[in-house]
C-alpha positions in Angstrom: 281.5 -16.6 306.1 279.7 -16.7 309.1 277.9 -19.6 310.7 274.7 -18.6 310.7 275.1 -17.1 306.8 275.9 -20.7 306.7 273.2 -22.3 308.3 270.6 -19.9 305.9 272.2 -20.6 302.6 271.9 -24.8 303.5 268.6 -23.9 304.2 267.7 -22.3 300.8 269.4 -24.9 298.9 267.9 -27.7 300.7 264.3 -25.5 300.1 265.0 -25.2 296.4 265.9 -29.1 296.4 262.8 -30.0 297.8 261.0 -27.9 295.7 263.0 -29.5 292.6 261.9 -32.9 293.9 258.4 -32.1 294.3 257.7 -30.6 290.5 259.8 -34.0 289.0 257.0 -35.8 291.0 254.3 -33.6 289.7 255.7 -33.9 286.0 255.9 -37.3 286.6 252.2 -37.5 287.7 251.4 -35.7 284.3 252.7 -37.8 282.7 251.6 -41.2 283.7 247.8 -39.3 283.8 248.4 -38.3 280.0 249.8 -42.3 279.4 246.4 -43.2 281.3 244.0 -41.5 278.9 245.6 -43.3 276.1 244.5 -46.6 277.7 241.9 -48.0 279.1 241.6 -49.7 282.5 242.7 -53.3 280.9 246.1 -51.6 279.1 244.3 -51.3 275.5 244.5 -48.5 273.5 241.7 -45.7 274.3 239.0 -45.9 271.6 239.7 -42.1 270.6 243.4 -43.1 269.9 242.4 -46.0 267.8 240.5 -44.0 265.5 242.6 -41.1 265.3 245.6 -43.7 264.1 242.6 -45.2 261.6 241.8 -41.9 260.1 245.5 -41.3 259.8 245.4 -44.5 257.3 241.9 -43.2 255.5 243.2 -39.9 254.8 247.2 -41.0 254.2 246.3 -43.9 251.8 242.9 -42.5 250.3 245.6 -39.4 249.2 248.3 -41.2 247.5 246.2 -42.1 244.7 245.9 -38.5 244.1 249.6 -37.6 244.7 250.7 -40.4 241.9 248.5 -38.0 239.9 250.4 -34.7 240.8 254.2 -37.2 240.3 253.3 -38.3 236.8 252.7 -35.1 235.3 256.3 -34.9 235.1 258.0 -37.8 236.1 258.3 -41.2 234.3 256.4 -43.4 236.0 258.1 -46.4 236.5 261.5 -44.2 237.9 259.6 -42.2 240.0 258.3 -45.4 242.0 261.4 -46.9 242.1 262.8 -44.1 243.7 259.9 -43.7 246.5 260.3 -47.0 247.6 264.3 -46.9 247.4 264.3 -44.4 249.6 261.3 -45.6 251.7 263.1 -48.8 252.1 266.5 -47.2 253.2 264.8 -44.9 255.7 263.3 -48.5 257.0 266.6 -50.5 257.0 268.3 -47.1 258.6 265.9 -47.6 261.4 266.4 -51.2 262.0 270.2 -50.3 262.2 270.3 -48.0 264.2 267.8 -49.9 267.1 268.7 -53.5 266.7 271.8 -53.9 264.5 272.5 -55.6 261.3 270.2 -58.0 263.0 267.4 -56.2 262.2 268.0 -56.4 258.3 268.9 -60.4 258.9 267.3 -62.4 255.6 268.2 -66.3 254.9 268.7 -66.6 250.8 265.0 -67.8 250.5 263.7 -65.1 252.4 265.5 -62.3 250.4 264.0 -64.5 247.1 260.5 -64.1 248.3 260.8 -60.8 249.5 261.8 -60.2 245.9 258.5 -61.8 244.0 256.4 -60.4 246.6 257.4 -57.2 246.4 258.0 -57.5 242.8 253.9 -58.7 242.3 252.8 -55.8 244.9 255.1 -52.8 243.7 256.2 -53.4 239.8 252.9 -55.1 239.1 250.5 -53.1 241.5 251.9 -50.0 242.2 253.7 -49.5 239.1 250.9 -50.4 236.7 249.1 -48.1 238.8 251.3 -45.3 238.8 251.4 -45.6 235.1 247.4 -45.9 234.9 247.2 -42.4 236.3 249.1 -40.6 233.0 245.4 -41.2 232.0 242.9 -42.1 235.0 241.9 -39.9 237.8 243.0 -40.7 241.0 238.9 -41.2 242.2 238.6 -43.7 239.2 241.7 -45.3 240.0 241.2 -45.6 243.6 238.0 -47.4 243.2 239.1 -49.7 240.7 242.2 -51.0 242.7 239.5 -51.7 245.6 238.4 -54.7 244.2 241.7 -56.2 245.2 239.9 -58.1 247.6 238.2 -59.4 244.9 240.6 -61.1 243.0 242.0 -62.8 246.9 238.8 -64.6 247.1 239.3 -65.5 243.3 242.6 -67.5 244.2 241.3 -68.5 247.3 238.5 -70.1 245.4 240.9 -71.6 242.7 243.8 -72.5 244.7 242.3 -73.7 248.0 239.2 -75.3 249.7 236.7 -72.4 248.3 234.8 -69.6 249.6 231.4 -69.3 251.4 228.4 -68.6 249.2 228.2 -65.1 251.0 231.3 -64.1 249.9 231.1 -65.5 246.5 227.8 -63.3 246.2 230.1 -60.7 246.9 232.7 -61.0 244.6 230.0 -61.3 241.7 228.8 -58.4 242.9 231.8 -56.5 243.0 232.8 -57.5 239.8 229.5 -56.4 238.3 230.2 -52.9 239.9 233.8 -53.2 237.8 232.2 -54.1 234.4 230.0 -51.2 234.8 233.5 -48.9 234.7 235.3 -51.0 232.7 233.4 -52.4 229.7 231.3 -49.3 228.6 234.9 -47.7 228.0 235.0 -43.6 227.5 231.0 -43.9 227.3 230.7 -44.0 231.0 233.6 -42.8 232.6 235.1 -40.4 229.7 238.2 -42.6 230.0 240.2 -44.6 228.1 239.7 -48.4 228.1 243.4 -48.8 228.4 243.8 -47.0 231.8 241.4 -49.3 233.2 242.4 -51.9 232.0 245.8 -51.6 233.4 244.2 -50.6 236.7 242.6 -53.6 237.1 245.9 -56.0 235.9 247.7 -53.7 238.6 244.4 -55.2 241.6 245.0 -58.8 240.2 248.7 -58.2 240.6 248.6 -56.8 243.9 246.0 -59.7 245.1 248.0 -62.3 243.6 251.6 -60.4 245.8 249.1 -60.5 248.8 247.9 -64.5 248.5 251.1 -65.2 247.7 252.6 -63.4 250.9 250.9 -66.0 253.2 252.8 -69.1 251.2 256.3 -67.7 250.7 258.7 -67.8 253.8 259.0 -64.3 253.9 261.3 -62.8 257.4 259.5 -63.3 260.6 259.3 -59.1 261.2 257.4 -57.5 259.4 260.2 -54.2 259.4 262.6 -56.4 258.3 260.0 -57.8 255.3 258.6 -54.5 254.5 262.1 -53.0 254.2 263.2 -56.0 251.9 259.9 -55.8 249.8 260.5 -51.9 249.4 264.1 -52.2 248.8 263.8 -55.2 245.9 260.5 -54.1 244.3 262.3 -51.0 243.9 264.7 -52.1 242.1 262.4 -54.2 240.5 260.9 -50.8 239.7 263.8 -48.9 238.4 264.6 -51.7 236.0 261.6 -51.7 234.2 261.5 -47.8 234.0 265.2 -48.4 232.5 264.3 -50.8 230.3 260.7 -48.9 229.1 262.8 -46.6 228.3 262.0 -44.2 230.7 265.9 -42.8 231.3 266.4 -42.0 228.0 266.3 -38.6 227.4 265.7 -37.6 231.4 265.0 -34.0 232.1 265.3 -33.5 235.6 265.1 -30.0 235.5 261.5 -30.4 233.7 260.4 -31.8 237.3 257.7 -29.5 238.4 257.7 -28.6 242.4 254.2 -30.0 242.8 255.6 -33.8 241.2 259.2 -33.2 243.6 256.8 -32.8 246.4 253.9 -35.6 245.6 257.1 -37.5 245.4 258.5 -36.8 248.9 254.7 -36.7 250.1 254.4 -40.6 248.5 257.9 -41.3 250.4 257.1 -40.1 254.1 253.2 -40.1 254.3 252.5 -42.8 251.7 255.1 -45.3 252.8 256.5 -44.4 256.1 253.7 -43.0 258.0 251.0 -45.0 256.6 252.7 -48.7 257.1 253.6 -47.6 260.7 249.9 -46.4 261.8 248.3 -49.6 259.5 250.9 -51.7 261.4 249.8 -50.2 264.8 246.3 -50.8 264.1 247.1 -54.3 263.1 248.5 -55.3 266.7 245.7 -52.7 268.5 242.6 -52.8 267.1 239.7 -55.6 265.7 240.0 -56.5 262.5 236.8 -55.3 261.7 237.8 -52.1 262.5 240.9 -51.9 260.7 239.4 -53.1 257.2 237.3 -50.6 257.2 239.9 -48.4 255.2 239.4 -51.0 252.0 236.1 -49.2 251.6 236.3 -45.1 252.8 239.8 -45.3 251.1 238.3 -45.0 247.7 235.7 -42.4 248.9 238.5 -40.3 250.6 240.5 -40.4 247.1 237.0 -39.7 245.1 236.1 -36.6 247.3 239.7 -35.4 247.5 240.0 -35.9 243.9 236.8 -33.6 243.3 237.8 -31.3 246.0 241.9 -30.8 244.8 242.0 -31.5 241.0 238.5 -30.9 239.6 237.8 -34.2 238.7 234.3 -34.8 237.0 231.6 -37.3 239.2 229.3 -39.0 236.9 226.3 -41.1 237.6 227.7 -44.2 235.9 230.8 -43.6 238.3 229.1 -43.3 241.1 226.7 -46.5 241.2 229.9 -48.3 240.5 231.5 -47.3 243.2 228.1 -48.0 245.8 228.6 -51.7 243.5 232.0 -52.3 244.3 232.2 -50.6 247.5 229.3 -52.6 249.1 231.0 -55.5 248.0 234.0 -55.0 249.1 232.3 -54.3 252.2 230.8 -57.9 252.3 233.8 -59.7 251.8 235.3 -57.8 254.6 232.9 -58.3 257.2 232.7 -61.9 256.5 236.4 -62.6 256.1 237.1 -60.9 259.1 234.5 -62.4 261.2 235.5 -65.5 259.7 239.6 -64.7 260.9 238.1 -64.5 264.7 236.3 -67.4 264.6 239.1 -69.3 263.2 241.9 -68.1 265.6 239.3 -68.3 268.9 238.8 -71.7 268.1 242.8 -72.5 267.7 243.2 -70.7 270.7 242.7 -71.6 274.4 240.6 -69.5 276.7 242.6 -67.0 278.5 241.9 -66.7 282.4 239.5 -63.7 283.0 242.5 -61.9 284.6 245.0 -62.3 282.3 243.4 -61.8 278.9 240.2 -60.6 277.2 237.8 -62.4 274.6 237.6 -59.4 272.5 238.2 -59.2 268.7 241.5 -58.1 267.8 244.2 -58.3 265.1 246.8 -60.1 267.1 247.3 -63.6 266.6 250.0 -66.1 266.7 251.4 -64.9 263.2 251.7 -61.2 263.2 250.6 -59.7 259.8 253.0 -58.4 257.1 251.0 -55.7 255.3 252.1 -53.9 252.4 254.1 -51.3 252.2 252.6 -49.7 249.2 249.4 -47.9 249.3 247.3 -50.7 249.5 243.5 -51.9 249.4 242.4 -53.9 252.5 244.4 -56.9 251.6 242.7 -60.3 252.9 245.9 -62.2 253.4 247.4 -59.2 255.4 245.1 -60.0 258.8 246.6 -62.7 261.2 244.8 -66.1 260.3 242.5 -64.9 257.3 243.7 -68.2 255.2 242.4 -71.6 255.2 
């Protein structure tokens, strides 16, 4: 080779180098521009990511209640559960393993007990009742009923601790007004069974009662880690009431329809996975105010869907419930979460102007635990709403 055939070919390379070098800059530049547009100048999240994430929760959790109604056409109800949040939970715990260790799945005895009874009360006695419920309510119905969870927190917050302000407790009268107007006329109203909604609302004041509880019990610090345990023990909490109900006996797996096998797996990834993760997000990026919106266009989302997918009937008793309880609901939110700022701004110092901001998010000293079922806007859930 000569030296000059040399000389060109060192040439070329170090041209094709430098042209290398210049479109890893240029990628580079891409992508910190695209990382830009998903935050703002102070490092929070842009407003449209916010409410993309948020209408991922409205449309995942408003759905579920209308998957359970696909699952228990032709599974048992209490098995089929179990099973989504078995393998909900294990998808979890695979996850901590795999990034932090066994640490990531680390529990003290007491933890593991509370993780237990809470996700006994939220899953057996919440999702479970629900879940059953649905053999005979339609997911709209049921949907609406389960939002008076936050209800039944301001019920035990009133009973079991210093009270509730008059605006709330308007509120909850309220909201429970909108729930007798389902409820007590039975099949005259709705064209459903007493029985279903009766359930449904046990199933609200089981879930509330897993959700005050949550804020008492010395559950593990990360909310993975508790999540995962709640999933893990409320499912077998699950499967051993299905077993015991009876549900095993005389199993026909092969009766399973495909749309049940695949409001199943929908339940598992959207439902559990995918929900908890966005709600979680929200939780540490967005105000509170924000983020409880989805106790109230949850139940419309599942009522629309419900008339949109499965036909189910509207009626005008059904719908001035639902402006009842949902305007309720909506009171008790806006004034517990106003009331959650307050409280942590005034436990917390100022922040200097460069280093912080004074505006109203869902981060606080205590990071929330939500749950990992489908859940109504759960009080107890949002940093500092206790007294």
């Amino acid at each position: 080779m000569t030296p000059s055939l040399s000389r060109e070919m060192a040439a070329a390379k170090n041209s094709d180098l430098v042209r290398a070098a210049e479109g890893w800059r240029r990628g580079r530049a891409r992508l910190r521009s695209g990382a830009s547009r998903k935050r703002d100048a102070d490092g929070r999240p842009s407003a449209w990511l916010v409410w993309a994430v948020l209408w991922v929760v409205y449309v995942v959790w408003g759905s579920t209640y209308l998957a359970i109604r696909v699952v228990v056409e032709t599974m048992p109800p209490f098995l089929s559960a179990g099973v989504r949040f078995l393998v909900a939970g294990a998808i979890l715990a695979a996850f901590l393993l795999i990034r932090r260790g066994i640490s990531g799945l680390r529990a003290g005895p007491g933890e593991l007990v509370a993780s237990a009874v809470i996700g006994t009360l939220l899953l057996l006695g919440g999702n479970g009742l629900v879940m059953v419920a649905e053999q005979d309510v339609p997911a709209g119905l049921a949907a609406l009923l389960v939002a008076s969870v936050p209800l039944w927190v301001a019920v035990l917050r009133w009973l079991f601790e210093d009270g509730v302000d008059r605006g709330t407790l308007f509120g909850v009268i309220l909201g429970f007004l909108g729930v007798a107007l389902l409820v007590v006329p039975g099949r005259t109203s709705t064209g459903v069974a007493l029985g279903g909604m009766a359930l449904l609302v046990l199933a609200s004041l089981s879930w509330a009662s897993g959700s005050f509880l949550s804020r008492r019990m010395r559950l593990p610090k990360d909310p993975f880690t508790s999540t995962t345990w709640q999933m893990l023990l409320g499912g077998v909490a699950l499967g051993a009431a299905g077993l015991i109900g009876g549900e095993g006996s005389g199993l026909d797996v092969a009766a399973f329809s495909a749309a049940s096998i695949g409001g199943l797996a929908y339940l598992v990834i959207a439902g559990s996975l995918v929900g908890f993760t966005a709600y979680t997000w929200l939780l540490h990026n967005a105000p509170i105010s924000k983020v409880s919106t989805y106790a109230y266009v949850n139940p419309v989302v599942a009522i629309f869907l419900g008339w949109l997918l499965l036909s189910e009937t509207l009626t005008l008793g059904i719908l001035v419930a639902a402006a009842v309880i949902l305007a309720a609901v909506a009171l008790i939110v806006h004034r517990e979460s106003r009331e959650a700022v307050r409280a942590r701004n005034a436990d917390r110092p100022e922040p200097p102007a460069a280093e912080g901001r004074a505006t109203e998010t869902a981060t606080g000293p205590e990071p929330a635990t939500p749950s990992p079922a489908a859940p109504p806007f759960d009080l107890e859930a949002v940093p500092s709403v206790r007294r």
